[in-house]
BANUTOR-142290 format. One record per residue (C-alpha): chain; residue in three letters; x, y, z; residue number from 1. Coordinates in Angstrom, 2 decimals. Each point is the difference from the previous one (the first is absolute). Example, Ala and Ser with C-alpha at 12.3 -4.5 7.8 and 13.67 -1.06 7.14 Angstrom:
2
<atom 'A','ala',<12.30,-4.50,7.80>,1>;
<atom 'A','ser',<1.37,3.44,-0.66>,2>;
end
This chain:
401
<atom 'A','unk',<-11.04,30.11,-19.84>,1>;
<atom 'A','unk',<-2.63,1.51,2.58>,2>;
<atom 'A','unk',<0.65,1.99,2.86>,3>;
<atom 'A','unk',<-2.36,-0.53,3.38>,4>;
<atom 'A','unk',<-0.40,2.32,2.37>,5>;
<atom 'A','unk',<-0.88,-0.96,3.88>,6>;
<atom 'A','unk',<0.48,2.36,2.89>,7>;
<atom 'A','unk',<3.19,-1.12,0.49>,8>;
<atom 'A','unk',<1.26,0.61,-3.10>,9>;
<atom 'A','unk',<0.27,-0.95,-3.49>,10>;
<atom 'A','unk',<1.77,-2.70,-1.97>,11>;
<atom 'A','unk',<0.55,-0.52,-4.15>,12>;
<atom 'A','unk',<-1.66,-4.05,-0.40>,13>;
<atom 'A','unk',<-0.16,-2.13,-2.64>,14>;
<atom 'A','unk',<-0.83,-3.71,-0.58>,15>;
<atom 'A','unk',<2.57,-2.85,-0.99>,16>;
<atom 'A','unk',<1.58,-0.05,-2.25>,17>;
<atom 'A','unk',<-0.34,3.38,-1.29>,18>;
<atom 'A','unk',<-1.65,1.06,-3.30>,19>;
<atom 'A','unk',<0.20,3.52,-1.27>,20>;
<atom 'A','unk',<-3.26,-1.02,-2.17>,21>;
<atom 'A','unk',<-1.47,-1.31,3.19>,22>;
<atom 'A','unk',<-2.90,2.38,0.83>,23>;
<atom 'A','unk',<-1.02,-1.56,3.50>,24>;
<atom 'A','unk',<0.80,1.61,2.97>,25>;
<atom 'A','unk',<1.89,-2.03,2.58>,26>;
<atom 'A','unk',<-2.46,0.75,2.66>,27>;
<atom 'A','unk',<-3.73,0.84,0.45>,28>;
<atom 'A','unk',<-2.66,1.89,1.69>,29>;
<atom 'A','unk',<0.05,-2.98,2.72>,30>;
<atom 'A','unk',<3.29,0.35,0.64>,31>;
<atom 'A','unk',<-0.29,3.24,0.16>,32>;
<atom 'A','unk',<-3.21,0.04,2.44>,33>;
<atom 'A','unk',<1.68,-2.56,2.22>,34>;
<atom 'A','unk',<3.37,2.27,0.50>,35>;
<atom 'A','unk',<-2.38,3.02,0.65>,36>;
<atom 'A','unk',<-1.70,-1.79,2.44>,37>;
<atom 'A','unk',<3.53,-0.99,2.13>,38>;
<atom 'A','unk',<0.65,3.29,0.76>,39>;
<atom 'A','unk',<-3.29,2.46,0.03>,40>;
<atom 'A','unk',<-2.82,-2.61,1.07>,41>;
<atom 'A','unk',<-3.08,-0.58,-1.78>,42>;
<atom 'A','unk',<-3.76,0.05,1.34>,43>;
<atom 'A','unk',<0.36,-1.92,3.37>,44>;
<atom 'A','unk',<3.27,-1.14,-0.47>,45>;
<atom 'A','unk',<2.69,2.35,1.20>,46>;
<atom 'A','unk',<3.78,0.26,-2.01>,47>;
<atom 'A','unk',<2.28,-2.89,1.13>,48>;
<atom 'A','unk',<2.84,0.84,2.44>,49>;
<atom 'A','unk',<2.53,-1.64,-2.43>,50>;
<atom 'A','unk',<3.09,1.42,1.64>,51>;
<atom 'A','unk',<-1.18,-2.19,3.06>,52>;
<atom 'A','unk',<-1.86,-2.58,-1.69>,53>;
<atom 'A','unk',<2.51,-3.06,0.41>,54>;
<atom 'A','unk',<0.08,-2.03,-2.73>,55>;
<atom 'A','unk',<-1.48,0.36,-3.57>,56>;
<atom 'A','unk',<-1.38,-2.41,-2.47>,57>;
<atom 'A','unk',<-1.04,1.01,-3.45>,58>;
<atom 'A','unk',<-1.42,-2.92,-2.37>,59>;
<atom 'A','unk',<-0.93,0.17,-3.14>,60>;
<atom 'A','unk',<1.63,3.32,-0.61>,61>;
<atom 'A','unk',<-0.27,0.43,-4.00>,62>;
<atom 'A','unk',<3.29,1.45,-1.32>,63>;
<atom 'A','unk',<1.16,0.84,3.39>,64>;
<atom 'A','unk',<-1.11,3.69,0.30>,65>;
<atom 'A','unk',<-1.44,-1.22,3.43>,66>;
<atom 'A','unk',<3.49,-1.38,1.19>,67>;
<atom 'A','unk',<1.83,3.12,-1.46>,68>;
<atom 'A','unk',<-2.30,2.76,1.76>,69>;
<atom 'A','unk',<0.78,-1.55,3.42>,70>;
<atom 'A','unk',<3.02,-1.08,-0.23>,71>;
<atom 'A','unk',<1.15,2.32,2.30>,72>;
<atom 'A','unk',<-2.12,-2.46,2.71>,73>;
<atom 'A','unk',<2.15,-3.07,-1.03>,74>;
<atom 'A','unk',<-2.77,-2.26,-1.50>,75>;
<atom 'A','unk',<0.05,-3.42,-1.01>,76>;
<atom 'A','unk',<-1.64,-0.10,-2.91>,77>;
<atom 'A','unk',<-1.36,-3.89,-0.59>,78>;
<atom 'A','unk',<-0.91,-0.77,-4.58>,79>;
<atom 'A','unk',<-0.69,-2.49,-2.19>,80>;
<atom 'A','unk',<1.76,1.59,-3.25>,81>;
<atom 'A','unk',<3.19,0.09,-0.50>,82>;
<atom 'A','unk',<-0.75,3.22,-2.36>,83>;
<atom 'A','unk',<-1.29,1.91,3.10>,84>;
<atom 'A','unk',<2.84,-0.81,1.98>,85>;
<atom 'A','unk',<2.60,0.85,-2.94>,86>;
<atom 'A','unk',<-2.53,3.63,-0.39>,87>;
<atom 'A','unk',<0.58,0.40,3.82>,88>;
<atom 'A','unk',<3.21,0.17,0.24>,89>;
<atom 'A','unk',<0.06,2.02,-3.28>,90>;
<atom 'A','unk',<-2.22,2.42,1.57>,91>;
<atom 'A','unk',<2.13,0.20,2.95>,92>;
<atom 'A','unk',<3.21,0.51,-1.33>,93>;
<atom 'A','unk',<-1.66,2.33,-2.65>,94>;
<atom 'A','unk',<-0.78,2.42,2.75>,95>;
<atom 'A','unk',<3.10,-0.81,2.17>,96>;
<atom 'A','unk',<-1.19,-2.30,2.91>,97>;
<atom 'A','unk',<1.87,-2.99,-1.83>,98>;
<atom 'A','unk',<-1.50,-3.77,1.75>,99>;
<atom 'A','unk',<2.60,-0.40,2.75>,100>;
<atom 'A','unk',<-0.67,-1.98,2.68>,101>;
<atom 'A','unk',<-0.86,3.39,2.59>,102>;
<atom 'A','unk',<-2.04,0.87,-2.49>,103>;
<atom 'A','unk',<-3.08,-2.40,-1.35>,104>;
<atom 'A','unk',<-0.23,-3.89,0.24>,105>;
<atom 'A','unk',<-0.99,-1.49,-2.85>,106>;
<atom 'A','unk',<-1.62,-3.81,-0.29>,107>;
<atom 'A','unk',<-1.87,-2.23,-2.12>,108>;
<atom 'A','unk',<-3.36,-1.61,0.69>,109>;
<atom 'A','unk',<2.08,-3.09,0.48>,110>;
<atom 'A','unk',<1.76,1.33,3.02>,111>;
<atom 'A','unk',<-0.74,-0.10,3.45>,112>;
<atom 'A','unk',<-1.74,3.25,1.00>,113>;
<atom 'A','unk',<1.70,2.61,2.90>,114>;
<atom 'A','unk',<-0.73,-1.38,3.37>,115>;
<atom 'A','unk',<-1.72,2.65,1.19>,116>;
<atom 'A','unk',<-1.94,2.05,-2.34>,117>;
<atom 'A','unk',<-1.32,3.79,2.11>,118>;
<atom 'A','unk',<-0.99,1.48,-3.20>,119>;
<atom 'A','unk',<-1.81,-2.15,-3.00>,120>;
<atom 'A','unk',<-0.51,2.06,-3.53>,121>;
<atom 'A','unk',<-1.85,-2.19,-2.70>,122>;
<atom 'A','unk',<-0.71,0.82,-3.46>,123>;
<atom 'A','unk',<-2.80,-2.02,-1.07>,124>;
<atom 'A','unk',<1.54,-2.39,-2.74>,125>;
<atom 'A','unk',<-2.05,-1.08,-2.86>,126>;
<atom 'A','unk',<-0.17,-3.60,1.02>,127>;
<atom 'A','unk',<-2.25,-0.43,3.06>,128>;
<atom 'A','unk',<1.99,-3.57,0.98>,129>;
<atom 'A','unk',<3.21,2.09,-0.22>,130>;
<atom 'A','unk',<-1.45,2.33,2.47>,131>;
<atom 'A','unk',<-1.62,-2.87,2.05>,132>;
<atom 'A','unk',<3.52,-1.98,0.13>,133>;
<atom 'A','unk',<1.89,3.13,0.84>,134>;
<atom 'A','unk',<-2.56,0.96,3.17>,135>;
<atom 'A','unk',<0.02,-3.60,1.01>,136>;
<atom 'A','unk',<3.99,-0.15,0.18>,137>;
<atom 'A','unk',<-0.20,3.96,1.91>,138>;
<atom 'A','unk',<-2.44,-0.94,2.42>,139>;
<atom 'A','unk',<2.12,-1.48,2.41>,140>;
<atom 'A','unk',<2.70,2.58,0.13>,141>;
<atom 'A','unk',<-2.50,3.08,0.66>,142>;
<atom 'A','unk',<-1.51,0.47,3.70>,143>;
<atom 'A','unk',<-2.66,2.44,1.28>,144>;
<atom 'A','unk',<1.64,3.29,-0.51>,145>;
<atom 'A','unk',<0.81,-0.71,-3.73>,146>;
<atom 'A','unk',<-1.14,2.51,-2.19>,147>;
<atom 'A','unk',<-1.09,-1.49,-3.23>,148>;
<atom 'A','unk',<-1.33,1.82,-3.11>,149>;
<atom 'A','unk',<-0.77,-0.91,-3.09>,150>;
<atom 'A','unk',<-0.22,1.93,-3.54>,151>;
<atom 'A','unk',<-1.14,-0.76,-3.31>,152>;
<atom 'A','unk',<-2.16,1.59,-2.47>,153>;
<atom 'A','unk',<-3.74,-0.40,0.12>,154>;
<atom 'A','unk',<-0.27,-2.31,-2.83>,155>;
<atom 'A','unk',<2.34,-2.19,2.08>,156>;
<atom 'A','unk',<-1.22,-0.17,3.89>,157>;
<atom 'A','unk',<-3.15,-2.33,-0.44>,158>;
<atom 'A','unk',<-2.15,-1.40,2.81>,159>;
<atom 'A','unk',<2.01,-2.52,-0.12>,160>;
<atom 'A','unk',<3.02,1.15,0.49>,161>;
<atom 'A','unk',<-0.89,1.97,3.64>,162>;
<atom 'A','unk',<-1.57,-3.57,0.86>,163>;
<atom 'A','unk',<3.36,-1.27,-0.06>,164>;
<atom 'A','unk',<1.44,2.57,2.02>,165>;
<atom 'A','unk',<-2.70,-0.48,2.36>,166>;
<atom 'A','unk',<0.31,-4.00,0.11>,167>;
<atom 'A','unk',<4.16,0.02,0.04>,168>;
<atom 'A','unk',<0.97,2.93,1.86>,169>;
<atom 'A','unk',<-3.62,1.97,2.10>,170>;
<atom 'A','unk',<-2.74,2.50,-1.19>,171>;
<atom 'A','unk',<0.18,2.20,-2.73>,172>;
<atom 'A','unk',<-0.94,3.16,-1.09>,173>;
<atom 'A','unk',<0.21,2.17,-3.10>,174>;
<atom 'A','unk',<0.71,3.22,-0.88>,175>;
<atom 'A','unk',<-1.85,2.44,-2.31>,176>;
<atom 'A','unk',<1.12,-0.15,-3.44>,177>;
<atom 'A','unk',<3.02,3.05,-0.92>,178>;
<atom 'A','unk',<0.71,0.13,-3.41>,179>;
<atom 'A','unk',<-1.63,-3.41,-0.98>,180>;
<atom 'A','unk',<1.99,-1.69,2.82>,181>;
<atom 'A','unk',<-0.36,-1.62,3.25>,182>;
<atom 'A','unk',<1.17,-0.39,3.60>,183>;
<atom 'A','unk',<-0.53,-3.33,2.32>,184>;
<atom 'A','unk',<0.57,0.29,3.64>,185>;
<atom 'A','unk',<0.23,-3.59,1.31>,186>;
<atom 'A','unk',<0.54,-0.60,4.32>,187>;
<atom 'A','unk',<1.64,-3.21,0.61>,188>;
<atom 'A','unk',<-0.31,-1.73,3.86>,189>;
<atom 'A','unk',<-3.48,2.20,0.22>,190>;
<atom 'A','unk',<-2.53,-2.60,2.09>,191>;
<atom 'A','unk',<-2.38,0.49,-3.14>,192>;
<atom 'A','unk',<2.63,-2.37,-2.18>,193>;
<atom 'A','unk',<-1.31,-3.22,0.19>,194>;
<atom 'A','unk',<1.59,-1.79,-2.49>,195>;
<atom 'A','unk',<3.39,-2.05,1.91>,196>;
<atom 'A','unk',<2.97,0.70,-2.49>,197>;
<atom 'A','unk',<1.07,-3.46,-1.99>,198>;
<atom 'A','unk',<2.03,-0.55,-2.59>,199>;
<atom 'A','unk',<-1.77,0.74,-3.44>,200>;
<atom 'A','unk',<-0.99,-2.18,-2.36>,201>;
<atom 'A','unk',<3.33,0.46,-2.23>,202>;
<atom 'A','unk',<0.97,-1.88,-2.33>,203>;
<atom 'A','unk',<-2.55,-2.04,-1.66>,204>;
<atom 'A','unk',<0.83,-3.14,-1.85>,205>;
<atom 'A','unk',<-2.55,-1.20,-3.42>,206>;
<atom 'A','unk',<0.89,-2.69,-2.30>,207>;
<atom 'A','unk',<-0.62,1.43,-3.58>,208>;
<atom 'A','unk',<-2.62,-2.24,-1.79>,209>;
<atom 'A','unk',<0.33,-2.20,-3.13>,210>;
<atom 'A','unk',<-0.96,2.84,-2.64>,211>;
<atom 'A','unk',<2.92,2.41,0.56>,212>;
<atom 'A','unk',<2.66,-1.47,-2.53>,213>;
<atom 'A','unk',<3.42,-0.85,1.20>,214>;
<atom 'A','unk',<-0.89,1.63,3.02>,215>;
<atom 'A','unk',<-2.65,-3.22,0.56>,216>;
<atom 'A','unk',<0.13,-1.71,3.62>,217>;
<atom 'A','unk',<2.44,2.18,1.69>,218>;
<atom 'A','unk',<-0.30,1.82,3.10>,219>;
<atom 'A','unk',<0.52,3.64,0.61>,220>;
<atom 'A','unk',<0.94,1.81,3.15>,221>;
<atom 'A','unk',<-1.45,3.56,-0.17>,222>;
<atom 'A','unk',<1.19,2.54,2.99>,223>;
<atom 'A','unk',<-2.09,2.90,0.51>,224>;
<atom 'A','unk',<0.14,3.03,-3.06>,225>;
<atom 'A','unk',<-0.21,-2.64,-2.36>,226>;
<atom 'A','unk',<-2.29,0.48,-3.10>,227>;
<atom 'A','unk',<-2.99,-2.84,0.17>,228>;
<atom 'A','unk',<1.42,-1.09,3.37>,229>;
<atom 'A','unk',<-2.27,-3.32,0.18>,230>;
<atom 'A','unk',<-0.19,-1.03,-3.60>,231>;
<atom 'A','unk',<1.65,0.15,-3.42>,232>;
<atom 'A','unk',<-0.78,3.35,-1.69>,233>;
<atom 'A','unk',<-1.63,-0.83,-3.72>,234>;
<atom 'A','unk',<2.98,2.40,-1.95>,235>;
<atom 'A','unk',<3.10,-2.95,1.76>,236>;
<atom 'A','unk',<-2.24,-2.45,-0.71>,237>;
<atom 'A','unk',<-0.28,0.49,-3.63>,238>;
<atom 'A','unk',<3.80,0.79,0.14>,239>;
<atom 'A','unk',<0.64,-3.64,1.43>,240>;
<atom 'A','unk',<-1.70,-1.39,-2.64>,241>;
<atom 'A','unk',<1.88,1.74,-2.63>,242>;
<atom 'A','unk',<3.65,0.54,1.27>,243>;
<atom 'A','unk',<3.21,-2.19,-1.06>,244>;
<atom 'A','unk',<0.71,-3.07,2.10>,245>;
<atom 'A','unk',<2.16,-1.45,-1.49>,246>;
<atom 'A','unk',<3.15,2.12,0.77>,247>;
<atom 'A','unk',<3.18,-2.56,-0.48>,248>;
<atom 'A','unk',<1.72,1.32,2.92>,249>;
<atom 'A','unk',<-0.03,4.01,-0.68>,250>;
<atom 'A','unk',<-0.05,2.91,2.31>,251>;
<atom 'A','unk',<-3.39,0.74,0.47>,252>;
<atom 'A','unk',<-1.39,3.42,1.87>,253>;
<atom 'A','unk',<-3.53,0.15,1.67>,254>;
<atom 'A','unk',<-0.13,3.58,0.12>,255>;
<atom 'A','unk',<-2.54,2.05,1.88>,256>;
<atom 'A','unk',<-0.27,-3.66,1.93>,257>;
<atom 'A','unk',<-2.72,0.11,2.21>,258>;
<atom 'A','unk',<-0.94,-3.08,1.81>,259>;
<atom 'A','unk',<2.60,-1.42,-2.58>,260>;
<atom 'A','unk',<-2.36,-2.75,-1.46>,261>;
<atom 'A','unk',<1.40,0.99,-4.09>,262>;
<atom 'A','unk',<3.58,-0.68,1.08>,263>;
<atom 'A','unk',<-0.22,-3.08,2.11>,264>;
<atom 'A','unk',<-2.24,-1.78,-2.76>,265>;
<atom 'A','unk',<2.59,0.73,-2.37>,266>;
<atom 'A','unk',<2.60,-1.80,3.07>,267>;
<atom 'A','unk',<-2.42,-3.04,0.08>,268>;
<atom 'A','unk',<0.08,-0.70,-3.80>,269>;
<atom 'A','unk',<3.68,0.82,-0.54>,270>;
<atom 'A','unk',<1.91,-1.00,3.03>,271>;
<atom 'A','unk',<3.01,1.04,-1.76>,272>;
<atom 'A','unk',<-0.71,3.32,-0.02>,273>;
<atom 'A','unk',<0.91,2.82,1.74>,274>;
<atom 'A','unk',<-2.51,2.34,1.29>,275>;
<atom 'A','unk',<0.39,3.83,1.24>,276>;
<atom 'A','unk',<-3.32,1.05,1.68>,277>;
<atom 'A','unk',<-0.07,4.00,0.40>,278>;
<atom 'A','unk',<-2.63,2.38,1.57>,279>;
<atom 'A','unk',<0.08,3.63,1.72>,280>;
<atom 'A','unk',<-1.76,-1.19,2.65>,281>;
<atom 'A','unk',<1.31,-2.21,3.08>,282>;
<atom 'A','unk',<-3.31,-1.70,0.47>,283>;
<atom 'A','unk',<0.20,-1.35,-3.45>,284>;
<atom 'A','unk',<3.42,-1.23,-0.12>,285>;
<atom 'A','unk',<-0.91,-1.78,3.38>,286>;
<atom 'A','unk',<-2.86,-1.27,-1.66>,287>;
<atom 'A','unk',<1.66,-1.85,-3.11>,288>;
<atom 'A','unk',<2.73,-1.58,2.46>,289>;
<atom 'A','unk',<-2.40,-1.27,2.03>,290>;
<atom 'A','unk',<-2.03,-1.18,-3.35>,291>;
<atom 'A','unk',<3.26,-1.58,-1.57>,292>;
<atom 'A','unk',<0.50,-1.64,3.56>,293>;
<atom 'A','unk',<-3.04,-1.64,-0.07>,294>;
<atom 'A','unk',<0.03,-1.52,-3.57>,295>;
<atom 'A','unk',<3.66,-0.76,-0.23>,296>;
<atom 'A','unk',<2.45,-1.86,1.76>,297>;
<atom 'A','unk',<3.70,-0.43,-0.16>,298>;
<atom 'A','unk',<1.03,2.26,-2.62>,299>;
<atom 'A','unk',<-0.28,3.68,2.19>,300>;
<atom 'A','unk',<3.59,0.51,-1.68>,301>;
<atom 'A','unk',<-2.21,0.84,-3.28>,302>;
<atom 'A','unk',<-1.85,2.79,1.22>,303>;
<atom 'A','unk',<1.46,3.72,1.06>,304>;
<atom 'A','unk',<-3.29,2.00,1.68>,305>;
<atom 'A','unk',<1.03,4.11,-0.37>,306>;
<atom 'A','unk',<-1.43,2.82,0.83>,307>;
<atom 'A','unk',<-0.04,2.89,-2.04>,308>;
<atom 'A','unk',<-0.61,2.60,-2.46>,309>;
<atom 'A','unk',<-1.02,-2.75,-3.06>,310>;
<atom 'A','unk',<3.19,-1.37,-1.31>,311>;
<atom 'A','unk',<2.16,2.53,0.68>,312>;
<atom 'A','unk',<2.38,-1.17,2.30>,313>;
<atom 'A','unk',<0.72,-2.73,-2.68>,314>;
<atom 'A','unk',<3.49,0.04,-1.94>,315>;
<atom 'A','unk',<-0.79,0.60,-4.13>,316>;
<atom 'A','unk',<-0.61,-3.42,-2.29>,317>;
<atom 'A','unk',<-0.24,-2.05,2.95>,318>;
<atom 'A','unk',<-3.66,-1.64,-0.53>,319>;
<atom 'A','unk',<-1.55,-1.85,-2.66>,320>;
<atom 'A','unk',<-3.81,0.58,0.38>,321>;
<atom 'A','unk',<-1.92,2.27,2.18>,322>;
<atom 'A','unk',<-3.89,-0.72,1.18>,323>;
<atom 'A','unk',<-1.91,2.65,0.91>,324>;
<atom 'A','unk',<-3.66,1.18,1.09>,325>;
<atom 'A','unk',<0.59,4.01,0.66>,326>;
<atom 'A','unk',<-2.14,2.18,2.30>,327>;
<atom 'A','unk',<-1.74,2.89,-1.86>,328>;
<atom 'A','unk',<-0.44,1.84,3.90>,329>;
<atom 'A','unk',<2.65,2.08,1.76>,330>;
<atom 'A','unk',<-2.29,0.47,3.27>,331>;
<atom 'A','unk',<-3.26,1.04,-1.11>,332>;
<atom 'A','unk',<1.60,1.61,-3.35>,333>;
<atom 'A','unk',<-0.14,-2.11,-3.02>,334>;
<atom 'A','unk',<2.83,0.15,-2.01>,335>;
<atom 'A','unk',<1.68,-1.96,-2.57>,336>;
<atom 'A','unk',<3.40,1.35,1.31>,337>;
<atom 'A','unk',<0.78,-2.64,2.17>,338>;
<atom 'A','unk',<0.04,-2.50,-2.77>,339>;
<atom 'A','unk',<1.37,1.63,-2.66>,340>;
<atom 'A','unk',<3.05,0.51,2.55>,341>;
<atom 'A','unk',<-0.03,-3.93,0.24>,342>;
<atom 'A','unk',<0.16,-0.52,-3.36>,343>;
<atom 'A','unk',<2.73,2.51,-0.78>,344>;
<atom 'A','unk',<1.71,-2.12,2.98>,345>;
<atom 'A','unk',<-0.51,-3.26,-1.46>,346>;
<atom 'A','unk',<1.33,1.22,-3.43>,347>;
<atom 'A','unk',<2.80,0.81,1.86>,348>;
<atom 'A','unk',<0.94,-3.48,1.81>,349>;
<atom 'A','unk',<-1.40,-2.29,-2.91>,350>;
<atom 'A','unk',<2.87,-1.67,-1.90>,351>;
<atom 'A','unk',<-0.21,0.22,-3.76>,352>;
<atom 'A','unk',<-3.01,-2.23,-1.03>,353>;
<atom 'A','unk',<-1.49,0.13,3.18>,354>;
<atom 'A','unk',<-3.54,0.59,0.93>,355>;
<atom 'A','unk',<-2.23,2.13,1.83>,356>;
<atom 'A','unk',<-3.87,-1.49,0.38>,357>;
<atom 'A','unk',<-2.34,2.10,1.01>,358>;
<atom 'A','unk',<-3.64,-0.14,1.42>,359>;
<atom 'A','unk',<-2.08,3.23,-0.18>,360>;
<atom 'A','unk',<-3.94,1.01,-0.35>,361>;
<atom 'A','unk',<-0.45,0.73,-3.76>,362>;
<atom 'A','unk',<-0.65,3.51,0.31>,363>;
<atom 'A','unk',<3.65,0.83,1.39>,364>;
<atom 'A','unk',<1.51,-0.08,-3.36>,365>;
<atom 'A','unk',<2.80,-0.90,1.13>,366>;
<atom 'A','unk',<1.52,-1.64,-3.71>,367>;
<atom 'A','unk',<0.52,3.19,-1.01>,368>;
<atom 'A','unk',<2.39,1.03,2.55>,369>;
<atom 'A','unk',<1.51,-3.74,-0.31>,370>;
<atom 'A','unk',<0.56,0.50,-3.36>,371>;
<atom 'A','unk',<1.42,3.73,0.12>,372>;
<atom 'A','unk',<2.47,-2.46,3.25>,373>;
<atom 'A','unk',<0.54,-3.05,-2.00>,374>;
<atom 'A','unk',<-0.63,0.89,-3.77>,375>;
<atom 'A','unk',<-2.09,-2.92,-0.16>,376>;
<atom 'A','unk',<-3.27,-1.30,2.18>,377>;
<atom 'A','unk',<-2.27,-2.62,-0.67>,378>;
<atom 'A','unk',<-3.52,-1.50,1.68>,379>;
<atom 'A','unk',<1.03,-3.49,1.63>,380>;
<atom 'A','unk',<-3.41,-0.43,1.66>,381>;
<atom 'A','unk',<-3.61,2.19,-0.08>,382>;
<atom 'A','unk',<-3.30,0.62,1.61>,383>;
<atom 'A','unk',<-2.90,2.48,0.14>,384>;
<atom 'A','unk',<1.82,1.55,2.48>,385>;
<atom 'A','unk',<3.66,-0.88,0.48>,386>;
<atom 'A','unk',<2.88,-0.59,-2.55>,387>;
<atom 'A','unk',<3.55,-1.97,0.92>,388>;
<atom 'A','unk',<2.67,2.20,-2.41>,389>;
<atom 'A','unk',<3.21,-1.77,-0.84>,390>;
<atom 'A','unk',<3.11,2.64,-0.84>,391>;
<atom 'A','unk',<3.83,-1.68,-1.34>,392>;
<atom 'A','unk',<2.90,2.20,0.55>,393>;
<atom 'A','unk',<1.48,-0.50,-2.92>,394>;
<atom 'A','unk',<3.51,-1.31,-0.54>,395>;
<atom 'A','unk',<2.52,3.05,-1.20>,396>;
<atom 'A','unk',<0.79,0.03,-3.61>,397>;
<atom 'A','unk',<3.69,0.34,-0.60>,398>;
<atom 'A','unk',<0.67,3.28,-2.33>,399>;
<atom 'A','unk',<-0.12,-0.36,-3.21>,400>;
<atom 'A','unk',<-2.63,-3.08,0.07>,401>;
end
């Protein structure tokens, strides 16, 4: 747990779900610049009247230190992770504002954004169409006095990313760089904004091509945020080649979904089964309901889309195999945390003999952790560069066997 400091005060953060091994701080230097900025100005930019400011959007706000620190101006705060809204209100009851209504807002990139937005905070996400989908669906809700002001670290605000400011909202500037991080002013309704707002190009629809496995003819619906938006990334390729089809029926969890293209392959070969798809992120589990819609029909009683942290919110023994293609990237960190949580999860809601397949670059290692899980872990399926790993959880012994 970190502790920020702002001129307003300071607040004990941490990310979601908590980890006392967990050595990254639950905010950053943009953060940190941005929340500066609000209330003492910087270069030609003077502090932000917040008391007065009307109302106050915040996307993309990380672990919610953003959300927390001005809280006191009743914020909506608008996210695609479900683990940034569960570290919000964490954070907020952690330093006694608690998430009542009075207090902060909070929505999902699937909701409808505040009517009127007088104040728009953005820090920069990773994934440029996340960014472009979330200033598309803004744009209409923002007028001429809007102040809008972006944050990220250097290494994330890109030419780019100020030309889609610039075409979505109005011109942009930049701040100079504090503590390897930046500032983007953006005026929306200026006469130099030439660009008419329209609705963005969200989602895109592909049909996956004839070398990709079970996965072979089907089409995928890919919202913005979503890794290889407009094709099939090479690592689920190889992992629709290799993974069980034939399922007779069983629970099956496509976890850490995505656009949901591993679990509704598995639907199309096994109608019988049953299939979970799971993902922190709203845009994802919006993208593999769309992408079961549009290769099955008639059977939507066999599918359950969730959102959440992995499998969590699953009862114990209630699945029979579990597919899944981990991220190694919390933000720009890369970690392995993230999916050794998932497989401690899926350990967890397996039955006895059932199966967790994973898909991983080589270099991960990850068999050792499955077999320090598991006991056991074997290659199904290798590459150069990726391995599928197949883990039982074995059946328990009675004593004295």
């Amino acid at each position: 747990m970190n502790r920020l400091t702002t001129p307003s005060g300071s607040y004990e953060l941490a990310r979601f779900p908590e980890d006392p091994r967990d050595r990254l701080r639950a905010w950053d230097a943009a953060d940190e610049y941005l929340l500066h900025h609000l209330e003492s100005g910087t270069g030609e930019r003077g502090p932000v009247d917040l008391a007065g400011a009307g109302q106050i959007t915040v996307i993309g706000d990380r672990w919610g230190a953003l959300t927390t620190a001005l809280a006191a101006h009743h914020p909506t705060q608008i996210t695609d992770s479900v683990l940034t809204r569960s570290a919000t209100a964490a954070n907020l009851d952690r330093n006694g504002i608690g998430t009542a209504k009075s207090t902060v807002t909070l929505l999902t990139t699937q909701d409808a954004p505040p009517e009127r937005i007088d104040v728009l905070l953005v820090r920069v996400p990773k994934s440029l169409a996340l960014l472009e989908d979330q200033l598309y669906r803004v744009a209409p809700h923002v007028h001429a006095g809007t102040v809008v002001v972006g944050a990220g670290m250097v290494k994330e605000i890109h030419t780019s990313t100020l030309r889609l400011f610039e075409k979505i909202l109005g011109p942009t500037k930049t701040s100079l760089a504090e503590k390897k991080a930046r500032l983007i002013f953006c005026t929306p309704g200026n006469p130099g904004a030439v660009h008419p707002r329209t609705d963005g190009p969200w989602p895109v629809t592909y049909t996956v091509d004839q070398d990709a496995g079970s996965g072979s003819g089907l089409t995928v619906v890919n919202h913005a945020g979503i890794f290889c938006a407009d094709r099939l990334d090479v690592g689920t390729r190889f992992f629709l080649q290799s993974i069980p089809t034939n399922t007779d029926g069983a629970r099956v969890v496509d976890l850490g979904c995505g656009n949901g293209i591993v679990g509704t392959a598995v639907a199309v070969a096994d109608p019988d089964a049953e299939v979970v798809f799971t993902d922190e992120s709203y845009q994802a589990v919006a993208s593999a309901e769309a992408t079961y819609r549009a290769n099955i029909q008639g059977r939507l009683d066999r599918a359950e889309f969730l959102v959440g942290d992995g499998v969590a919110m699953l009862p114990p023994a209630s699945v029979d195999l579990v597919l899944c293609n981990p991220p190694f990237h919390s933000h720009q960190a890369t970690t392995d945390a993230t999916a050794l949580r998932m497989f401690a999860q899926s350990r967890k809601v397996l039955r006895p003999g059932g199966e967790l397949w994973v898909v991983a670059n080589r270099h991960m290692g990850y068999h050792t952790h499955l077999r320090r899980l598991f006991g056991n872990s074997e290659v199904a399926a290798s590459e150069p560069k990726f391995v599928v790993l197949r883990a039982v959880k074995r059946r328990e012994q009675p004593r004295g066997a």
